[in-house]
Every structure is written in structure tokens, then in C-alpha cells.
C-alpha positions in Angstrom: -38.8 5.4 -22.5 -38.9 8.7 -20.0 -39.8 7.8 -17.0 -41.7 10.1 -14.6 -42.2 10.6 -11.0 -44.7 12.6 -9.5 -44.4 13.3 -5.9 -47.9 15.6 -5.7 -49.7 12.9 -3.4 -46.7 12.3 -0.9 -46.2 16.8 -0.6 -50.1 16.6 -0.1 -49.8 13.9 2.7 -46.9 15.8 4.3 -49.1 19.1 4.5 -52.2 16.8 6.2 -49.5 16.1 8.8 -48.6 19.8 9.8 -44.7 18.4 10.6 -43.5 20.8 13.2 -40.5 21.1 10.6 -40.9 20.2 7.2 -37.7 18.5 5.8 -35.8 18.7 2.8 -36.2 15.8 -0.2 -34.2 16.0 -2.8 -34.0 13.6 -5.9 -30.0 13.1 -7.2 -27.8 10.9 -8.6 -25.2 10.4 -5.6 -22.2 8.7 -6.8 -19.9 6.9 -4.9 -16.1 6.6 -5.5 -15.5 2.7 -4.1 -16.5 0.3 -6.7 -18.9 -2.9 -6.0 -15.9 -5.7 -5.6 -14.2 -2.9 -3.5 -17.6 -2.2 -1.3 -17.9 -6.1 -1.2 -14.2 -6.5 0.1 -14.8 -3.9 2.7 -17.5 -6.2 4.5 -15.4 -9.3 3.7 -16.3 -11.7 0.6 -17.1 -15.5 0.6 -14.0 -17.3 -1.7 -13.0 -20.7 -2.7 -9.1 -20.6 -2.4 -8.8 -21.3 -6.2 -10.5 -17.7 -6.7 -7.1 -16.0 -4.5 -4.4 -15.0 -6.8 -0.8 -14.5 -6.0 1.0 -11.7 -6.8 4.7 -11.3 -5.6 3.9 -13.6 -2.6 1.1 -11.6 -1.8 -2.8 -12.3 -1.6 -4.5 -10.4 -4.2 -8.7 -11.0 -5.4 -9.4 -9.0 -8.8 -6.3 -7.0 -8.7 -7.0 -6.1 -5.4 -5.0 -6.3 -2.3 -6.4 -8.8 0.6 -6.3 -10.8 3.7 -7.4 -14.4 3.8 -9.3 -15.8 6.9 -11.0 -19.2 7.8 -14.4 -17.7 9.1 -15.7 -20.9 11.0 -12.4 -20.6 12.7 -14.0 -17.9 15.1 -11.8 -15.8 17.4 -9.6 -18.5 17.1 -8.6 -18.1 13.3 -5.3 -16.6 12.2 -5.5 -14.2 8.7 -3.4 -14.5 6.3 -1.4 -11.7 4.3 1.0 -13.9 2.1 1.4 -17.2 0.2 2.8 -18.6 2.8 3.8 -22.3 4.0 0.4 -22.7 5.3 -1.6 -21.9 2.5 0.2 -23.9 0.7 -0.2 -26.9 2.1 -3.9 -26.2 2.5 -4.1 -25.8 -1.4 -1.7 -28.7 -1.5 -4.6 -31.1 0.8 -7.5 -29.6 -1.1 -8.9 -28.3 2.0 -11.9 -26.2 0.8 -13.4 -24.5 4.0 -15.1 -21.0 4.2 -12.5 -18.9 2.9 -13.1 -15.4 3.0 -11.2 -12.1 1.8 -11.2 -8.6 3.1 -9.4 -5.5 2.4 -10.9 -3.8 5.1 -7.9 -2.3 7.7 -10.2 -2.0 10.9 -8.2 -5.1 12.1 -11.5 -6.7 12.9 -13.1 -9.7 11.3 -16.7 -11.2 11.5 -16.1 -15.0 12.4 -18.5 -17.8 13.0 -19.2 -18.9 16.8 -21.4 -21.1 18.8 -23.6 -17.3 19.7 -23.6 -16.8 15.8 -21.7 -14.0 13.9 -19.5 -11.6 15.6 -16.3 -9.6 15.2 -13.3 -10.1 16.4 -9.5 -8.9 16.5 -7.4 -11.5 15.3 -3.7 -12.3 14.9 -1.6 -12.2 11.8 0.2 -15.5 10.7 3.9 -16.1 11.5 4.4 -17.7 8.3 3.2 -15.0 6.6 4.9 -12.5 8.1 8.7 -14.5 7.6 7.3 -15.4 3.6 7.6 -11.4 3.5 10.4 -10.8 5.7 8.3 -7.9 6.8 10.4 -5.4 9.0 12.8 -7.8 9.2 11.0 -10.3 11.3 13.1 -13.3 9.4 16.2 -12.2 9.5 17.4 -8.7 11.8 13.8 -8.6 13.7 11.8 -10.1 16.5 8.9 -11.1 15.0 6.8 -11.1 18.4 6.7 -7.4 18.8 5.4 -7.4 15.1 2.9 -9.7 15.2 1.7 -7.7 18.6 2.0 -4.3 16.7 0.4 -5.4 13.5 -1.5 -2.8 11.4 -3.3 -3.6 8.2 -3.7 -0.1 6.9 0.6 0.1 7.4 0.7 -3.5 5.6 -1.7 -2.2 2.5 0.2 0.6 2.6 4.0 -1.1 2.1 3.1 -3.3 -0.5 0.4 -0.3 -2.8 2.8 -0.8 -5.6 2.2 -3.9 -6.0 -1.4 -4.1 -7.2 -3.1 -1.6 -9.7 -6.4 -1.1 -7.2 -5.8 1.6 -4.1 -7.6 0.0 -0.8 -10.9 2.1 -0.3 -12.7 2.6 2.8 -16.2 3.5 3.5 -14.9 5.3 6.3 -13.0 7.9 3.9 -16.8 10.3 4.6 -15.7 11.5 7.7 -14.9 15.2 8.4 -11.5 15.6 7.4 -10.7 18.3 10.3 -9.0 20.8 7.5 -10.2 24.3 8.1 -12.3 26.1 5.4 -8.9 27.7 3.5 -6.7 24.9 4.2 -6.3 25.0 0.0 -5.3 28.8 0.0 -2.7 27.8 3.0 -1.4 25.0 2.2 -0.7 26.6 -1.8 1.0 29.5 -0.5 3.3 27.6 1.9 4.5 25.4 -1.3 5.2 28.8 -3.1 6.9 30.3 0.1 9.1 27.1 -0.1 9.9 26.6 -4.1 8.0 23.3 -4.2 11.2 21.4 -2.1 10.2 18.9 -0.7 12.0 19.7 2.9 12.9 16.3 4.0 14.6 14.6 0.9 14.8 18.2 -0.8 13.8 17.0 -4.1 12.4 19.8 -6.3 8.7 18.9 -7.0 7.7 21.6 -9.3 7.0 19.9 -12.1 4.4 17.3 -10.0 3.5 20.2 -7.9 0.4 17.6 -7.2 2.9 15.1 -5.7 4.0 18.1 -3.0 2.0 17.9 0.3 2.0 20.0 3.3 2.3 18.2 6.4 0.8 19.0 10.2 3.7 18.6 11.8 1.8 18.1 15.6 -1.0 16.2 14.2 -3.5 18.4 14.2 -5.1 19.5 11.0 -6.4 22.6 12.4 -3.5 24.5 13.9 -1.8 26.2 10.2 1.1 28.3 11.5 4.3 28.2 9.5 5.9 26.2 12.4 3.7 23.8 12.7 4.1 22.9 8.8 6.2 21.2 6.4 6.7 20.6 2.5 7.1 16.8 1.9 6.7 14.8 -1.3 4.2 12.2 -1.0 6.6 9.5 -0.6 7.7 11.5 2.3 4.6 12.2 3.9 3.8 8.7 3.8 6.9 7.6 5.9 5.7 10.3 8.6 4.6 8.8 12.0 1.0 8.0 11.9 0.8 8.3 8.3 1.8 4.6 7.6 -1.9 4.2 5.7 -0.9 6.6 3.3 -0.8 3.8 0.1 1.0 5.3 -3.0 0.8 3.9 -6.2 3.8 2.5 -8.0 4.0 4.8 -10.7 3.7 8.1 -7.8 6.6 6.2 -5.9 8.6 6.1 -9.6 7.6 9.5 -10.7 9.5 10.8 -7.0 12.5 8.8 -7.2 13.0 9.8 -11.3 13.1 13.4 -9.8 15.6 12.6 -7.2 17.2 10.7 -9.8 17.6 13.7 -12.3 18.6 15.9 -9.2 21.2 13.5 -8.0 20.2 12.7 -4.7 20.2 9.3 -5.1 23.8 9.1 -6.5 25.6 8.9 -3.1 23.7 6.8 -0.5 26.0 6.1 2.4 24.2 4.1 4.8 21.9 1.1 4.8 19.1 3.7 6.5 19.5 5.7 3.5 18.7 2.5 1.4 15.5 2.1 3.7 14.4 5.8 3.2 14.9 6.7 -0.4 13.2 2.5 -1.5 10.1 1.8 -1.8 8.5 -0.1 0.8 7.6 -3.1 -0.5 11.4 -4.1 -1.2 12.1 -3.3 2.4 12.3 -7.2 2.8 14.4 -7.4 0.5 16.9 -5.0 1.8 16.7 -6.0 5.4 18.0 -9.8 4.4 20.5 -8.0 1.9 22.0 -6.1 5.3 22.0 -9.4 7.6 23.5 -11.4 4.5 26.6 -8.7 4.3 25.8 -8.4 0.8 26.9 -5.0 -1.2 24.3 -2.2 -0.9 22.5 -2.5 -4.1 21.6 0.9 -6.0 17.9 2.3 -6.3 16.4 3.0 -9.0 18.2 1.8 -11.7 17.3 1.9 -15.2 18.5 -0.5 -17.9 19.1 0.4 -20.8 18.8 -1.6 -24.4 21.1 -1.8 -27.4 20.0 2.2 -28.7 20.8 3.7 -25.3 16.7 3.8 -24.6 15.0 3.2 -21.0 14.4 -0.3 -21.5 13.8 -1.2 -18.0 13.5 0.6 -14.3 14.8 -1.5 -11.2 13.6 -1.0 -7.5 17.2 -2.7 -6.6 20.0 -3.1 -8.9 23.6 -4.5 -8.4 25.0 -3.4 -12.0 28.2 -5.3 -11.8 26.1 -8.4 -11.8 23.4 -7.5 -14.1 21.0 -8.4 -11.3 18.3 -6.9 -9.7 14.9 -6.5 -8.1 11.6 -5.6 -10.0 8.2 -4.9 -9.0 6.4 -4.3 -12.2 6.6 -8.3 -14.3 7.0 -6.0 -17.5 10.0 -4.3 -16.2 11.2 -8.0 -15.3 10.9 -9.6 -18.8 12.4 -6.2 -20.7 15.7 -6.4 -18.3 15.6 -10.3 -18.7 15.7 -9.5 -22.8 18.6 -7.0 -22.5 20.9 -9.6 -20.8 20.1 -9.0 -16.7 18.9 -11.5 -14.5 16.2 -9.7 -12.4 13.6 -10.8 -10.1 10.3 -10.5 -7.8 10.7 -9.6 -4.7 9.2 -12.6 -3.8 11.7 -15.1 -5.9 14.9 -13.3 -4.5 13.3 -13.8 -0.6 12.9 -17.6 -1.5 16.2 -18.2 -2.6 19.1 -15.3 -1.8 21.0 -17.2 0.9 22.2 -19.6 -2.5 22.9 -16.6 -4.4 23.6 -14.1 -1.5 27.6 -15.1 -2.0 27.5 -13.4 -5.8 26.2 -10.1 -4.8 29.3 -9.6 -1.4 31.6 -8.6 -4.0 
């Protein structure tokens, strides 16, 4: 059935009126890019603890990313990031408060208090943070200056590989600060430069898309030559204040396949190199790897299967072991098939000091 709207009486009241200025009304279909579970994460969504699934150690709702808080905690409350020793024992108990999951990277929370509902900045669990070994904090870090320093957008960011859902914000609206031909400039200066990528110096032309051009000061306005720069996305994500910048796994892939093919991941020298070229979500991984003097693992690997095929592509690989570190599970059972032992990054953070003396030679 057609349905019809006729707006003669309301255009009729308006001119009884005389409006000094008569506004504009116009009836569209505006769509909005954030789903409904997304839009509902943004505010923060009401969960039994049974609803939160785990992924890699991490806390994930729908295939989403998210932090868990106790709301009738109040300012009080700790959030959660990871599966860590807490949770657990909460789940363990059957303790079944007001759970409730966000994705939202403000670093504010509405909790409950005795003047009703109000928002509040609160700290990131310990335990969470050592589950992770994020930056380091459980084995070559202070954890103090991390827990201090904590951003959510960085966190969301580190682990965007893990999950198939990009964090979106509400907030994404604002004016962008780009000038008007910020699209002609920016497209001329990756022709000027042959689509290199100027930091790792990969050659992006085939994923010109994947090639970014970078304010090098900060400020989106100000386009002269010397205050740009050609990165890759994965680049331009490890640039300072860009730590939000979340990448999906297969953009991180695609990168490192054309460094890869290019050979500038055959010879990495340093641990720092390790850190660079990785994706950030195995950082943990690497930093326990360094204070467990184990053999600097290679990056990137792909296993192949009895035909010579790609069977299988490994954040971290030690090849003389047949062991290594996978984000993606079906990477994890094809290795496991063609004789490698691999694992999450969670397993191997559980349990590498009693395997950490296989992977020194």
C-alpha cells in the first residue's frame, strides 16, 4: 500500500505565522553508517556475563570488541578489557550483578550512585592488563604508568584484528578539518612519490587505497610538501596521536604480503624492528619473547601444504620448530593439519615460560 503525506495544512499554518525566516523542511531517507548493536554499545548495553564471549583473551559481544564494567559499582568500579583472573572467578562464583558492555573509547562510563546516574572516569584492571601483557606491563614494563596512561581508542585499536566489527563512534560527524581539495592534494602527492610508502618504503601501487598521506604537524589544514608524508596505513596508524586508527586484519595482511613480496621483511635485525613491522595485537607476545631470551621469531610466515599451496599465514613463526602464533582460528587449524603446532595469542601468553626453553635455540 502507498502511503501518502500531505503537508498542505502545516505550509498553510506556517504562512498564518509570518516566521521572520521561513526554514527549510525536507523529507529523506538519512542513513546512518553505525549499526543498532554498535549504536547500543556506544551508550553502554545491559549483559548477563554468560552473554560476553571470549575471543583470544579478549572481551567480545556479537563480534564486537568491548569493555566490561560492574555499573552499581559507581566511581568505584574497575572495567575490564580481558578474561582475566577476576572474571573468572566471578563466572566461577556465579556472581550475576549488572554487567554492562561498552565499546565506546571516551574513557567515561555511566555508573550507579547514591545521587543517581552519572559518568565517570574509571581505571583499567591490573589483571587485565598482565592477561594481555599489554606493552609489556607483565614482563619488561611498569604497569603503573600504563594503567595511568590508559586509552581505550589505542586498546581497540591494538587488538582490530582480532574481531570482524570496526569500533564506530557517533562522534565520527564532526568536521574533519581537511580543506575543500584535500583529495586533489593528497592524490598528487602519492603520484609525486610512486605510491612508496616513505617510512617502511613498501611499494603500495597496487592497494593505492591502503596509501595515505599524513600531516606531519598535526594539522589537517596546513598541505605544503613539507609538512606531508606517504605512509601505508599500517604506518599511519603507528604515528603519534594516531593510536585510534583500528585496521582490520586482512588491511594489516594485505601490507605485510607486499613487504613480503618486496623483501623487506627478510632481514629484521632488531627486536624494534620485530615491534614495527607485527601487528599490534601480538605485541604481547613479542615483548615476553624478548624478556624470555627466546630467538626472534619471523613475521609473516606462510605455511605451506603437501602441493607447495598457501595453506596457512602466521603473525609469528619459529620454522625450525614448526611453531608459531596465529590470529585468525582458521589459519590455526590449517597449520595444525600440515604438521605445526601453532597458537592464540592468548594460549602462548598462558603458558610460554614452560615452552619458552624450545624456542632459545
Amino acid at each position: 500500500m502507498k502511503l501518502l503525506l500531505s503537508l498542505n495544512s502545516l505550509m498553510h499554518a506556517i504562512e498564518i505565522m509570518e516566521p521572520e525566516k521561513k526554514g527549510k523542511f525536507t523529507l529523506a531517507l538519512q542513513e546512518s553508517h553505525i549499526d543498532k548493536i554498535s549504536a547500543e554499545l556506544e551508550q553502554g548495553k545491559d549483559v548477563e556475563l554468560k552473554d560476553v564471549e571470549i575471543e583470544s583473551g579478549l572481551l567480545s559481544y556479537q563480534g564486537r570488541h568491548v569493555s566490561l564494567y560492574i555499573k552499581a559499582n559507581g566511581s568505584s568500579a574497575r572495567f575490564h578489557i580481558s578474561d582475566c583472573s577476576t572474571l573468572q572467578s566471578m563466572r566461577l562464583n556465579g556472581r550475576f550483578e549488572r554487567y554492562v558492555v561498552t565499546n565506546n573509547t571516551s574513557g567515561e562510563f555511566v555508573v550507579d550512585t547514591s545521587y543517581g546516574e552519572t559518568k565517570a572516569r574509571l581505571k583499567v584492571c591490573k589483571n587485565c592488563l598482565r592477561k594481555l601483557n599489554y606493552k609489556g606491563c607483565n614482563t619488561t614494563t611498569q604497569i603503573d604508568p600504563i594503567v595511568q596512561h590508559f586509552n581505550m581508542a589505542e586498546f581497540f585499536a591494538t587488538y582490530s584484528s582480532f574481531f570482524p566489527h570496526m569500533p564506530s563512534r557517533l562522534a565520527e560527524t564532526a568536521k574533519s578539518g581537511y580543506t575543500d581539495d584535500w583529495s586533489k592534494v593528497s592524490s598528487h602527492y602519492r603520484v609525486e612519490k610512486n605510491f612508496e610508502c616513505e617510512e617502511c618504503k613498501v611499494d603500495m601501487r597496487a592497494h593505492r587505497a591502503l596509501l595515505h598521506v599524513h600531516h606531519i604537524s598535526g594539522v589537517k589544514s596546513d598541505n605544503r610538501p613539507s609538512n606531508l608524508k606517504a605512509l601505508c596505513i599500517d604506518c599511519h596508524s603507528k604515528q603519534p596521536k594516531h593510536e585510534h586508527m583500528a585496521l582490520s586484519h586482512s588491511e594489516r595482511q594485505t601490507i605485510n604480503d607486499l613487504r613480503k613480496a618486496q623483501g623487506l621483511l627478510d632481514v629484521l635485525n632488531d627486536w624494534q624492528e620485530l615491534f614495527d613491522y607485527s601487528d599490534p595485537g601480538v605485541h604481547g607476545v613479542l615483548h615476553a619473547c624478548q624478556q624470555a631470551y627466546l630467538k626472534r621469531p619471523e613475521i609473516n610466515y606462510f605455511v605451506e601444504n603437501e602441493f607447495g599451496e598457501l595453506a596457512a599465514r602466521l603473525e609469528l613463526a619459529w620454522p625450525k620448530h614448526k611453531f608459531g602464533i596465529a590470529i585468525s582460528s582458521n589459519d590455526i587449524e590449517d597449520a595444525t593439519k600440515n604438521g605445526w603446532r601453532v597458537v592464540s595469542v592468548n594460549e602462548f601468553l598462558d603458558n610460554y615460560k614452560y615452552q619458552a626453553h624450545n624456542l632459545r635455540e
